[in-house]
N, CA, C and O atoms as CSV, one atom per row, in Angstrom:
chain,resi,resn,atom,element,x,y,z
A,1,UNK,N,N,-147.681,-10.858,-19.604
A,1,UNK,CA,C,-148.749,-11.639,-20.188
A,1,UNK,C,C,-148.641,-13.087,-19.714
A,1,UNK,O,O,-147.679,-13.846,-19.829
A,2,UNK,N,N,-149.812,-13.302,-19.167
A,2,UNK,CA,C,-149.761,-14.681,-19.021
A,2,UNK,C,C,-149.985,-16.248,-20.402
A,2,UNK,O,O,-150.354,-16.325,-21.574
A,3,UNK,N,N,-149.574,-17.076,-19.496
A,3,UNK,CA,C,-149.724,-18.351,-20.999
A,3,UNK,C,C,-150.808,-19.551,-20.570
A,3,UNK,O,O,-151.187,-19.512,-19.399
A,4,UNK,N,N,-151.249,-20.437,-21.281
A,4,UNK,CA,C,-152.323,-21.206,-20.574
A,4,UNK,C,C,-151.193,-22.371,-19.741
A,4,UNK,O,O,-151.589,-23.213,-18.935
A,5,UNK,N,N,-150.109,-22.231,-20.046
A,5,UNK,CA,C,-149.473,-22.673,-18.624
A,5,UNK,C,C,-149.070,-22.504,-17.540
A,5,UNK,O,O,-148.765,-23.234,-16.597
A,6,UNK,N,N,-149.093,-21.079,-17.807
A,6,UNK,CA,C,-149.570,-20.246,-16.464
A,6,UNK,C,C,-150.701,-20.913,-15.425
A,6,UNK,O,O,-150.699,-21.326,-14.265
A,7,UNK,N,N,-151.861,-20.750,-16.733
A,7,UNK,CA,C,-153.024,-21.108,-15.891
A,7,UNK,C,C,-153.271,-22.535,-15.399
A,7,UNK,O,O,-153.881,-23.100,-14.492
A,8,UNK,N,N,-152.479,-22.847,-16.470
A,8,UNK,CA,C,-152.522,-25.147,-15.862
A,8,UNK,C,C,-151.942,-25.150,-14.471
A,8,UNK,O,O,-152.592,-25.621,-13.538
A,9,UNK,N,N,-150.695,-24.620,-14.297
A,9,UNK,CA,C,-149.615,-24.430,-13.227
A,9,UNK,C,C,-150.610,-24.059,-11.692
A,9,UNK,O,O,-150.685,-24.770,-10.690
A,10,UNK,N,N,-151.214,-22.873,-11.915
A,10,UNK,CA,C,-152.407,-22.431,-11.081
A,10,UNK,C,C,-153.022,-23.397,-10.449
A,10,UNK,O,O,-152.998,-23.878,-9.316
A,11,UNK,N,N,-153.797,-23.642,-11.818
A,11,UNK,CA,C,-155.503,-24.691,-11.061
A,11,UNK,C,C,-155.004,-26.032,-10.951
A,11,UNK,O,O,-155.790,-26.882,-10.534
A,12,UNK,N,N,-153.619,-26.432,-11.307
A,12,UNK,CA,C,-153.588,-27.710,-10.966
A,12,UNK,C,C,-153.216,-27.785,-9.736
A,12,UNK,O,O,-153.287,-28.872,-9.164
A,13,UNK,N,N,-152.870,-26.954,-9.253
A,13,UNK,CA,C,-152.307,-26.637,-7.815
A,13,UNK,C,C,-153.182,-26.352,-6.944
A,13,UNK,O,O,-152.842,-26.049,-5.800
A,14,UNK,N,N,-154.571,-26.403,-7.360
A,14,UNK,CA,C,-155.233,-26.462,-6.272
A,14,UNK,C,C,-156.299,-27.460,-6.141
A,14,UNK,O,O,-157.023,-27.842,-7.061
A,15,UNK,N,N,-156.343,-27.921,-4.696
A,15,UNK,CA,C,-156.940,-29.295,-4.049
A,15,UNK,C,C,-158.300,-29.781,-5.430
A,15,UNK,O,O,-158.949,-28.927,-6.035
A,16,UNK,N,N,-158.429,-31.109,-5.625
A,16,UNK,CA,C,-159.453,-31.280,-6.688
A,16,UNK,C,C,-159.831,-30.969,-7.318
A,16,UNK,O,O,-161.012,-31.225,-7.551
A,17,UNK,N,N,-159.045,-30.125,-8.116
A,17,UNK,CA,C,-158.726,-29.908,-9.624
A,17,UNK,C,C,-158.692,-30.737,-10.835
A,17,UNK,O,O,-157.865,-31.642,-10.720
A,18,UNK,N,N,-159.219,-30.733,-11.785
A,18,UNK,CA,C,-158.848,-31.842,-13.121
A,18,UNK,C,C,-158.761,-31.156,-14.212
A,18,UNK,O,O,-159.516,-30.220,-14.474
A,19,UNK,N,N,-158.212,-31.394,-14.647
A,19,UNK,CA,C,-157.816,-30.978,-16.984
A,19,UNK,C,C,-158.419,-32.087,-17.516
A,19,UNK,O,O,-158.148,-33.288,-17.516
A,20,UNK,N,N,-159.625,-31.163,-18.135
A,20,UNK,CA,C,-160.095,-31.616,-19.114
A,20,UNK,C,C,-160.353,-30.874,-20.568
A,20,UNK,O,O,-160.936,-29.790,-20.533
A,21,UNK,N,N,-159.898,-31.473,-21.988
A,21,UNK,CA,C,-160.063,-31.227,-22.945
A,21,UNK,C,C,-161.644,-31.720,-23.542
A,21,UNK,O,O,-162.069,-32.836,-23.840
A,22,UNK,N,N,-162.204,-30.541,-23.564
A,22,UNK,CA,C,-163.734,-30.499,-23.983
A,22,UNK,C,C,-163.962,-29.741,-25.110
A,22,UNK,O,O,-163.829,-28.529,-24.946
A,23,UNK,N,N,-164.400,-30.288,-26.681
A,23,UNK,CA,C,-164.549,-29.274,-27.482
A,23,UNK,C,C,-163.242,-28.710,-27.913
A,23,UNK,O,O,-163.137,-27.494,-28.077
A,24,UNK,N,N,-162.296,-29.467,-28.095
A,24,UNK,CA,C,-160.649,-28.436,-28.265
A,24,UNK,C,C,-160.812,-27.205,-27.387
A,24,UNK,O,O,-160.657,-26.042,-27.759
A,25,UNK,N,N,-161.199,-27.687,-25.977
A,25,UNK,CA,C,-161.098,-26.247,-24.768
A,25,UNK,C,C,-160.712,-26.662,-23.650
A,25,UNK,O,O,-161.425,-27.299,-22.875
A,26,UNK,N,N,-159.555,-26.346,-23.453
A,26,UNK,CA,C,-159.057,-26.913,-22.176
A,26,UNK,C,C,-160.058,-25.838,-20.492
A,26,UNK,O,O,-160.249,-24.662,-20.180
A,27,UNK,N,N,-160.373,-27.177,-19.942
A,27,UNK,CA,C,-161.075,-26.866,-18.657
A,27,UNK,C,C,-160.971,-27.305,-17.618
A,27,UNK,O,O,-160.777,-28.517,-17.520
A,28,UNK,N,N,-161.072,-26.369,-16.281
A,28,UNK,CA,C,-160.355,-26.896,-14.744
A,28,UNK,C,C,-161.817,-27.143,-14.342
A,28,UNK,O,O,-162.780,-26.407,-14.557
A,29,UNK,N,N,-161.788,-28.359,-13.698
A,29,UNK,CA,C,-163.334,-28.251,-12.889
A,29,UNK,C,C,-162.950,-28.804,-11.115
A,29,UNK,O,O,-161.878,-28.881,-10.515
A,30,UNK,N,N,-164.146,-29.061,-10.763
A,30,UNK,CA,C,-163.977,-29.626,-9.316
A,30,UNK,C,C,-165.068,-30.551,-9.920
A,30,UNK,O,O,-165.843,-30.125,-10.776
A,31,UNK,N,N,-165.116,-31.935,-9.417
A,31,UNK,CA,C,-165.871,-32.925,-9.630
A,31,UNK,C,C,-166.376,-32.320,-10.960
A,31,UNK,O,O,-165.449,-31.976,-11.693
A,32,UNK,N,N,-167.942,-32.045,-11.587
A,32,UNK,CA,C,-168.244,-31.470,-12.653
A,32,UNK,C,C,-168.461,-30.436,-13.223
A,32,UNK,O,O,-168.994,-30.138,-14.292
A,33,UNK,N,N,-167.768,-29.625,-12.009
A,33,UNK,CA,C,-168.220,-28.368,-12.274
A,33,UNK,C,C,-167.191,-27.475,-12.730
A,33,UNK,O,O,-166.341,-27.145,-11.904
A,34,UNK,N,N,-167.117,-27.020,-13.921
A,34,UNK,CA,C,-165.797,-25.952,-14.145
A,34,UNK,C,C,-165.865,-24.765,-13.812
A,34,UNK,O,O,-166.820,-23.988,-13.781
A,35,UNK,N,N,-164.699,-24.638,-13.535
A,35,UNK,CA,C,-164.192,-22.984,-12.525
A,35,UNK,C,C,-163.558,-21.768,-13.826
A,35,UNK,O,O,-163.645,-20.559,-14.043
A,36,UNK,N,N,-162.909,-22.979,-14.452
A,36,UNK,CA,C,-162.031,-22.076,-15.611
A,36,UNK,C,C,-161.729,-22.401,-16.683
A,36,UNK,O,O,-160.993,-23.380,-16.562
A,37,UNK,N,N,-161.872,-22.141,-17.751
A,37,UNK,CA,C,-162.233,-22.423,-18.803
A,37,UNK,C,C,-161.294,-21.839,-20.272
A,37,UNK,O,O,-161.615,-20.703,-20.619
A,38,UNK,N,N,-160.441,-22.367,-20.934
A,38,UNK,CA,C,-159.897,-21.465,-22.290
A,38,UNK,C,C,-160.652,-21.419,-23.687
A,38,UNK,O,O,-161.276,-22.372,-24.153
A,39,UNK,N,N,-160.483,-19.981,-24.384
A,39,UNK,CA,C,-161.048,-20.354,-25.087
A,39,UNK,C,C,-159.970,-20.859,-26.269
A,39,UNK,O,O,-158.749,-20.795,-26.128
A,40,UNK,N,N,-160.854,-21.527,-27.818
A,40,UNK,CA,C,-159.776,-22.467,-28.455
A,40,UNK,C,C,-158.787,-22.452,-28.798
A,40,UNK,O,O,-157.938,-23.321,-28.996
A,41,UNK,N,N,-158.863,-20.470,-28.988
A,41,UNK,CA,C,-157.281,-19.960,-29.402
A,41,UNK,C,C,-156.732,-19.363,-28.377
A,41,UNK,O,O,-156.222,-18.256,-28.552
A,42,UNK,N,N,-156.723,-19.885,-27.280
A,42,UNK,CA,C,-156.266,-19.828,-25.359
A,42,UNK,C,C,-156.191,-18.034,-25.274
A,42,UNK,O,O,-155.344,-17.492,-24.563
A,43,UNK,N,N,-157.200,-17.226,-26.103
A,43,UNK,CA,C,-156.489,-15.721,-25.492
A,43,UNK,C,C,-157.579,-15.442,-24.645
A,43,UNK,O,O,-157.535,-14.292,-24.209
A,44,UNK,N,N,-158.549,-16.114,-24.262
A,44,UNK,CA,C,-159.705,-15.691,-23.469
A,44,UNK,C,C,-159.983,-16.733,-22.231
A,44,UNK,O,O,-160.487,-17.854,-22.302
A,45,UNK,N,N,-159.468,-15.977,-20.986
A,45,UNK,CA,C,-160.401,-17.397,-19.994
A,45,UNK,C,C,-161.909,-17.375,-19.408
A,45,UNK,O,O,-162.238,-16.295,-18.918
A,46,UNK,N,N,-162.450,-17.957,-19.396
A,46,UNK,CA,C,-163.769,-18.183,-18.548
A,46,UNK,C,C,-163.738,-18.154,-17.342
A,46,UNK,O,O,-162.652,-18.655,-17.055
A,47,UNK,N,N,-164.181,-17.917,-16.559
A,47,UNK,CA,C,-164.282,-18.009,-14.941
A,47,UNK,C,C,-165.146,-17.902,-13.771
A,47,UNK,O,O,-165.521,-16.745,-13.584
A,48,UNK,N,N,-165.492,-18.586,-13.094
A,48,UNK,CA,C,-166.316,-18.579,-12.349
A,48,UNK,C,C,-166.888,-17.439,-11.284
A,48,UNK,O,O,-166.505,-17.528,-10.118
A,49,UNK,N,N,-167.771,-16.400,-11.647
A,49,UNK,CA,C,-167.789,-15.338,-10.972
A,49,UNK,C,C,-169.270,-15.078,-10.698
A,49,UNK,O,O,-170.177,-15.443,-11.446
A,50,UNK,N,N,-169.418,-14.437,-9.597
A,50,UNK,CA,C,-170.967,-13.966,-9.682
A,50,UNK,C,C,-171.242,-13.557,-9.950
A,50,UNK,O,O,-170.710,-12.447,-9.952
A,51,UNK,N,N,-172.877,-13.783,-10.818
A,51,UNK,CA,C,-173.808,-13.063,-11.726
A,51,UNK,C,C,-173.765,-11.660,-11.461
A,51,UNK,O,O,-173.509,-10.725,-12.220
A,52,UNK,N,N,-174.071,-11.681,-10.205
A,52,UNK,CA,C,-174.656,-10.128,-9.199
A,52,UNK,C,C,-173.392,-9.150,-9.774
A,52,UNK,O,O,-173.678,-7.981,-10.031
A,53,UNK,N,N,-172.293,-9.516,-9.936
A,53,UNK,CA,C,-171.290,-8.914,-9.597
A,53,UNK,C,C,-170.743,-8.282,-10.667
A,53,UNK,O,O,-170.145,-7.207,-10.704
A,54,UNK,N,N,-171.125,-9.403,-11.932
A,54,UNK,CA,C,-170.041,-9.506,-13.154
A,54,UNK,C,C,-170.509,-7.761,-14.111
A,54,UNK,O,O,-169.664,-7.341,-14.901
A,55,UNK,N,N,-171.406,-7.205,-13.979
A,55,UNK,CA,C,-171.953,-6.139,-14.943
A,55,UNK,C,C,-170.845,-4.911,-14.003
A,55,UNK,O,O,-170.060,-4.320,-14.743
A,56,UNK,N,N,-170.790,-4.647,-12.934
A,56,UNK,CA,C,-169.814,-4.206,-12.415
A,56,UNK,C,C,-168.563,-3.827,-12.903
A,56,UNK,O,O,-168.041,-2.740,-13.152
A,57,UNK,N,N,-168.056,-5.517,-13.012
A,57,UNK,CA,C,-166.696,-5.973,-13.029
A,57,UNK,C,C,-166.301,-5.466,-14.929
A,57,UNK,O,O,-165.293,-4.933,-15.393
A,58,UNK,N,N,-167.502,-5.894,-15.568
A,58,UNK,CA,C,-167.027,-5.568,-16.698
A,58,UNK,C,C,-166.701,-4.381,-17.206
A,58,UNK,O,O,-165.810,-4.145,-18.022
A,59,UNK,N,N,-167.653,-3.436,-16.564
A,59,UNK,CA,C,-168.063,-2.329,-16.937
A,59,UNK,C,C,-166.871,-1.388,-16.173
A,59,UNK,O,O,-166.344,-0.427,-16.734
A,60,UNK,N,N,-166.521,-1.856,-14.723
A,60,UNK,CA,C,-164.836,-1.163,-14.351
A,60,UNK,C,C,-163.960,-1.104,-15.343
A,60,UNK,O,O,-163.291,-0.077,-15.461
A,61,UNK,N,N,-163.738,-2.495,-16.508
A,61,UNK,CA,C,-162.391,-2.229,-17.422
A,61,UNK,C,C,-162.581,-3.101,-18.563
A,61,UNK,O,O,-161.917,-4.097,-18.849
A,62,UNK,N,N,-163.578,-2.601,-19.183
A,62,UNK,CA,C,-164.207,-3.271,-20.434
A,62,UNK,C,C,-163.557,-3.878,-22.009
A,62,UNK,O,O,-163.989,-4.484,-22.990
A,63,UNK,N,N,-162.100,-3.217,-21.477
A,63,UNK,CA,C,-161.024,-3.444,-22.696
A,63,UNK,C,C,-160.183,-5.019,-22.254
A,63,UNK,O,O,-159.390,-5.686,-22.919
A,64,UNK,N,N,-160.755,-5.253,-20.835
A,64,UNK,CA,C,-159.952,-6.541,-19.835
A,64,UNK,C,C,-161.344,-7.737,-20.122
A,64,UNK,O,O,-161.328,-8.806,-20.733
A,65,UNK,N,N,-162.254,-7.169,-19.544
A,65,UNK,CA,C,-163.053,-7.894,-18.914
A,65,UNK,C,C,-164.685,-8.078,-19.890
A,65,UNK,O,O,-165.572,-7.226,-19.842
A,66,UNK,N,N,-164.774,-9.406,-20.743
A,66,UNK,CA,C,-166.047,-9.422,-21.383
A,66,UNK,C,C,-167.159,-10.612,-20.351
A,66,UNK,O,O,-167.160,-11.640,-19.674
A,67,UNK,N,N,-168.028,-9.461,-20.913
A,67,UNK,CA,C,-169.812,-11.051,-20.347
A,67,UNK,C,C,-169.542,-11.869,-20.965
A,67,UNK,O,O,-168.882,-11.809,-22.002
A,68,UNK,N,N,-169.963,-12.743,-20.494
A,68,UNK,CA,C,-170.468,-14.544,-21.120
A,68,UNK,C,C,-170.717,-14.289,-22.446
A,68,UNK,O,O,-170.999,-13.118,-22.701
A,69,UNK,N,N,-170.688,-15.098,-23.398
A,69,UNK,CA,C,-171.234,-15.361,-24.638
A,69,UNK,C,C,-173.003,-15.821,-23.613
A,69,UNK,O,O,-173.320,-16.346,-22.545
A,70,UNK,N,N,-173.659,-15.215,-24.780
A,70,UNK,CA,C,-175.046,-15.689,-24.183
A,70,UNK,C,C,-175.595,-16.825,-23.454
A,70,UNK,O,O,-176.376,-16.911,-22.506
A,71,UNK,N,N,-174.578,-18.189,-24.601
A,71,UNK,CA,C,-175.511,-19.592,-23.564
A,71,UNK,C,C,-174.742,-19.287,-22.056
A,71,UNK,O,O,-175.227,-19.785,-21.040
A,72,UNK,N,N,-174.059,-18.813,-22.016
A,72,UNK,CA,C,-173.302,-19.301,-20.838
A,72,UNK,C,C,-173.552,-18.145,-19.812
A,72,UNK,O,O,-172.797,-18.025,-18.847
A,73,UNK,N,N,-174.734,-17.191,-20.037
A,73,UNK,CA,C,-174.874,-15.909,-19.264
A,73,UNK,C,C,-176.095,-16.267,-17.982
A,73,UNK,O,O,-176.522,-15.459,-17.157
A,74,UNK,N,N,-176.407,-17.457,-18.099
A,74,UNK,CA,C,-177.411,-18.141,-17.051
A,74,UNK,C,C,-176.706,-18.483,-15.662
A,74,UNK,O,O,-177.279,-18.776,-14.612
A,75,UNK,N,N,-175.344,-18.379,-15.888
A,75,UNK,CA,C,-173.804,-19.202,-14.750
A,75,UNK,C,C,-173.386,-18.274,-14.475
A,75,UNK,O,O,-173.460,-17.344,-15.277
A,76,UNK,N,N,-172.868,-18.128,-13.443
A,76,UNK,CA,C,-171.821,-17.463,-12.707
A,76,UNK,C,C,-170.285,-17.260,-13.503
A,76,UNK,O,O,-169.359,-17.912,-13.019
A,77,UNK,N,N,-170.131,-16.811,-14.116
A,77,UNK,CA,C,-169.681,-16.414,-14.932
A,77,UNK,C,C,-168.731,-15.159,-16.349
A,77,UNK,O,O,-169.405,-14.430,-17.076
A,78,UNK,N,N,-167.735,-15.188,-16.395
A,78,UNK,CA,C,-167.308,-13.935,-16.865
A,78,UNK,C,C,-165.870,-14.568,-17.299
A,78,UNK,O,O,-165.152,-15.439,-16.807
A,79,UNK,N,N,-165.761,-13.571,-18.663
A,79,UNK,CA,C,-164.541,-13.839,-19.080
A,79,UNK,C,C,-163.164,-12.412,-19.408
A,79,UNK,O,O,-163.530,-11.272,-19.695
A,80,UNK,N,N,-161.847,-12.740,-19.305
A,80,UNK,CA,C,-160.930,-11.724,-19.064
A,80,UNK,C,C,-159.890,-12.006,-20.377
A,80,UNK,O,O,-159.500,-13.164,-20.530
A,81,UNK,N,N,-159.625,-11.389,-20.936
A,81,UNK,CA,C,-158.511,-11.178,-22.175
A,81,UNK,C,C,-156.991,-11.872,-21.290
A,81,UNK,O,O,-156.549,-11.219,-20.345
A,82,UNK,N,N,-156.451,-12.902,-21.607
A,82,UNK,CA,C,-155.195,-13.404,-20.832
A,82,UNK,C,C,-153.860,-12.082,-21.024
A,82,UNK,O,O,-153.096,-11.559,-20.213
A,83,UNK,N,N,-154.036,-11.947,-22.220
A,83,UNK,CA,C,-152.842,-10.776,-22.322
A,83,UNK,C,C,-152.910,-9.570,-21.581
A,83,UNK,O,O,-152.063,-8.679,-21.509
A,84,UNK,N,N,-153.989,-9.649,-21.055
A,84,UNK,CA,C,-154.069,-8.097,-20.142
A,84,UNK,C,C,-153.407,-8.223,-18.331
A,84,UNK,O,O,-153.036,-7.336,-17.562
A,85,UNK,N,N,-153.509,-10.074,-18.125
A,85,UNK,CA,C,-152.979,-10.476,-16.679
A,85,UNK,C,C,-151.806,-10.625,-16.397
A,85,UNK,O,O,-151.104,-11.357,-17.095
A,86,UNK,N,N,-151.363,-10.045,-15.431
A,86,UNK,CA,C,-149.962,-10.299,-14.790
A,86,UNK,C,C,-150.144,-12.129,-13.719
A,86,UNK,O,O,-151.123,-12.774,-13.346
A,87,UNK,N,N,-148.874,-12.301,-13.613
A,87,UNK,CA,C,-148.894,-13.704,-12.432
A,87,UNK,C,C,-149.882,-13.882,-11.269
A,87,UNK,O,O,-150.542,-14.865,-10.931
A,88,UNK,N,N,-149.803,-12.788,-10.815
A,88,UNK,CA,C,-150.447,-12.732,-8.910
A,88,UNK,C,C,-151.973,-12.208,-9.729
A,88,UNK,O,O,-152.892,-12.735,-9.101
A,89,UNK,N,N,-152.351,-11.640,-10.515
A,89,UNK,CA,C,-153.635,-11.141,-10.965
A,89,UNK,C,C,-153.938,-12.585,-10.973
A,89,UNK,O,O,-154.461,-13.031,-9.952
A,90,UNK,N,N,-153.669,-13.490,-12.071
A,90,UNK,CA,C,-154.387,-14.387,-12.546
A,90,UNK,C,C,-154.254,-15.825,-11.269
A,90,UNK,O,O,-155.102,-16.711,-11.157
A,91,UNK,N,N,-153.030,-15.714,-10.471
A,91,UNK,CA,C,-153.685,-16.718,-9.711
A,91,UNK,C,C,-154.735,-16.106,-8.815
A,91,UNK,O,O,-155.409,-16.989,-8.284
A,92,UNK,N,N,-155.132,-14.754,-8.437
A,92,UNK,CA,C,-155.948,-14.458,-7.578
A,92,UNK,C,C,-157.572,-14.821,-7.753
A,92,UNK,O,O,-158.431,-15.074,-6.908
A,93,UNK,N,N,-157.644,-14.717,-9.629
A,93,UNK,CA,C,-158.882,-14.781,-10.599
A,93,UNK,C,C,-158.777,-16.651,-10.202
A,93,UNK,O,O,-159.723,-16.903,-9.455
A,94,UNK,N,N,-158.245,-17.466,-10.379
A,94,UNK,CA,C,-158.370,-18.678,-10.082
A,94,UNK,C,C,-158.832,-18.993,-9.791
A,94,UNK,O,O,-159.767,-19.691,-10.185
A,95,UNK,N,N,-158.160,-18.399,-8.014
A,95,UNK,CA,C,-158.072,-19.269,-6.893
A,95,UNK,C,C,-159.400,-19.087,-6.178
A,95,UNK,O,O,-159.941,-19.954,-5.492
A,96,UNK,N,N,-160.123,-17.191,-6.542
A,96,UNK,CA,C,-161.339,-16.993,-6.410
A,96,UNK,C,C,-162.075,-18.174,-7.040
A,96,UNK,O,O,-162.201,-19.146,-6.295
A,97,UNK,N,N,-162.582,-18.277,-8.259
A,97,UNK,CA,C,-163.250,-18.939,-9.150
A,97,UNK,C,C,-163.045,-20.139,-8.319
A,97,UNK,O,O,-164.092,-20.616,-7.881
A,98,UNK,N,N,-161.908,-20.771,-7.979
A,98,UNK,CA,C,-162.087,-22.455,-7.740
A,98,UNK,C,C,-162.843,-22.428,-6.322
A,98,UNK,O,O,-163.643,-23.342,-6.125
A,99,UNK,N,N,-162.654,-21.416,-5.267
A,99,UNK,CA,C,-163.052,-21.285,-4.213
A,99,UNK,C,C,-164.944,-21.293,-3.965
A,99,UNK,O,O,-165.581,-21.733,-3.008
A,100,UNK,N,N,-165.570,-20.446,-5.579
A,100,UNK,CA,C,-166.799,-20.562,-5.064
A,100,UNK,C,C,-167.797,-22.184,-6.120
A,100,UNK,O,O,-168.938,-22.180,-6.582
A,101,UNK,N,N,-166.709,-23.349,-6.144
A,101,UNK,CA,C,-167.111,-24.272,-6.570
A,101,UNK,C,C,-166.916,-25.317,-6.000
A,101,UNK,O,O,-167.487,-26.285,-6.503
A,102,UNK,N,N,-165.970,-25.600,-4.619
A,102,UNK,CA,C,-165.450,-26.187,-3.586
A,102,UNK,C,C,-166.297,-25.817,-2.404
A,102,UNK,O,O,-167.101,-24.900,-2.236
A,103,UNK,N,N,-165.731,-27.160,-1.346
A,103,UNK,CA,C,-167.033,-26.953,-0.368
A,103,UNK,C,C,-165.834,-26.001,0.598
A,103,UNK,O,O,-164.606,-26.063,0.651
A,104,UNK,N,N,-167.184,-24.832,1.530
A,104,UNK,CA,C,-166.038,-24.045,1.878
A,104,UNK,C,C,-164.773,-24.811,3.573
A,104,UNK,O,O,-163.947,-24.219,4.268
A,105,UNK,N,N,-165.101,-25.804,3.584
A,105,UNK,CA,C,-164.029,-26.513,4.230
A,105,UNK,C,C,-162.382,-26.700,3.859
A,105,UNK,O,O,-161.315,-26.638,4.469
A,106,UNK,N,N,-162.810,-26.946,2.587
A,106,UNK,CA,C,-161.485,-27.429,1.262
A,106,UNK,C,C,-160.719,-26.238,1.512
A,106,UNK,O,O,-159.678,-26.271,2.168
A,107,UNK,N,N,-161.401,-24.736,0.802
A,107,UNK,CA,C,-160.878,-23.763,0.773
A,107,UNK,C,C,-160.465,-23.399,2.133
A,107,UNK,O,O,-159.256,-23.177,2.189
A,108,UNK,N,N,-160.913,-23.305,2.935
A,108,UNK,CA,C,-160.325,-22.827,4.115
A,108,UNK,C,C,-158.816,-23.690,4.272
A,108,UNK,O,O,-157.685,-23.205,4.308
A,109,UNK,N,N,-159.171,-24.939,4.341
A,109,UNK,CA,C,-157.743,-25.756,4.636
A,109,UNK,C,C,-156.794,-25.352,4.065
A,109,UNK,O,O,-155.782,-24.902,4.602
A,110,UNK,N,N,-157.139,-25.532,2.124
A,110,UNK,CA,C,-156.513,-24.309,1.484
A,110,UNK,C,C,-155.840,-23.316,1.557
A,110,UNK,O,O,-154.669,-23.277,1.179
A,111,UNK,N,N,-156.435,-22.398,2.028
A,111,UNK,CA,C,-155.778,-20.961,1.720
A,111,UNK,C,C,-156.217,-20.461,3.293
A,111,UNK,O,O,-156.435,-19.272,3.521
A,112,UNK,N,N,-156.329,-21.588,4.430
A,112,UNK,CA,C,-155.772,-20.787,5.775
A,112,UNK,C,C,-156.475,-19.945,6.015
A,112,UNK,O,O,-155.980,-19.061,6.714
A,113,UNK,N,N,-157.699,-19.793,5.661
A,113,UNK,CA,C,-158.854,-19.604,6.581
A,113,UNK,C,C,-159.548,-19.751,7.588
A,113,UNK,O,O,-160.617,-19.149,7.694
């Protein structure tokens, strides 16, 4: 099981990243845009995913993986139960998420593309 210092450890580690406490919710963004998101009692993260994709994703492992709360079902977007992620799962969920909010130059330099 991962911890939300798990996840600080992660996204702070990658290029233009910031922590911000919004709403008692800790959030990673790039300039204004957040990638990842906790919720208040840190067992749920938010994450930046595609719309197209996410009914899929949920519907593969629905005991892991919930939709948006409604306001937030307009965004790219989807959220995962933290207790269900191992280490390499959740930096992979990240590093995705921070990747489609960065220009894709960053990421490449990044992660050697």
């Amino acid at each position: 099981m991962v911890t939300t210092q798990d996840v600080r450890q992660v996204a702070m580690s990658l290029p233009r990243t910031t922590e911000h406490l919004i709403r008692d919710r800790i959030k990673f963004r790039v300039g204004r845009i957040v990638y990842v998101s906790l919720s208040r009692d840190e067992t749920l993260m938010g994450f930046a995913f595609p719309k197209e994709e996410r009914a899929a994703l949920v519907a593969s492992d629905p005991d892991r993986f919930l939709m948006p709360i409604p306001s937030d079902e307009r965004y790219n977007w989807v959220r995962v139960r933290l207790a269900t992620l191992g280490t390499v799962e959740l930096a992979e969920i990240v590093t995705d998420a921070w990747r489609m909010v960065v220009p894709k130059r960053v990421a490449a330099a990044h992660c050697g593309d």
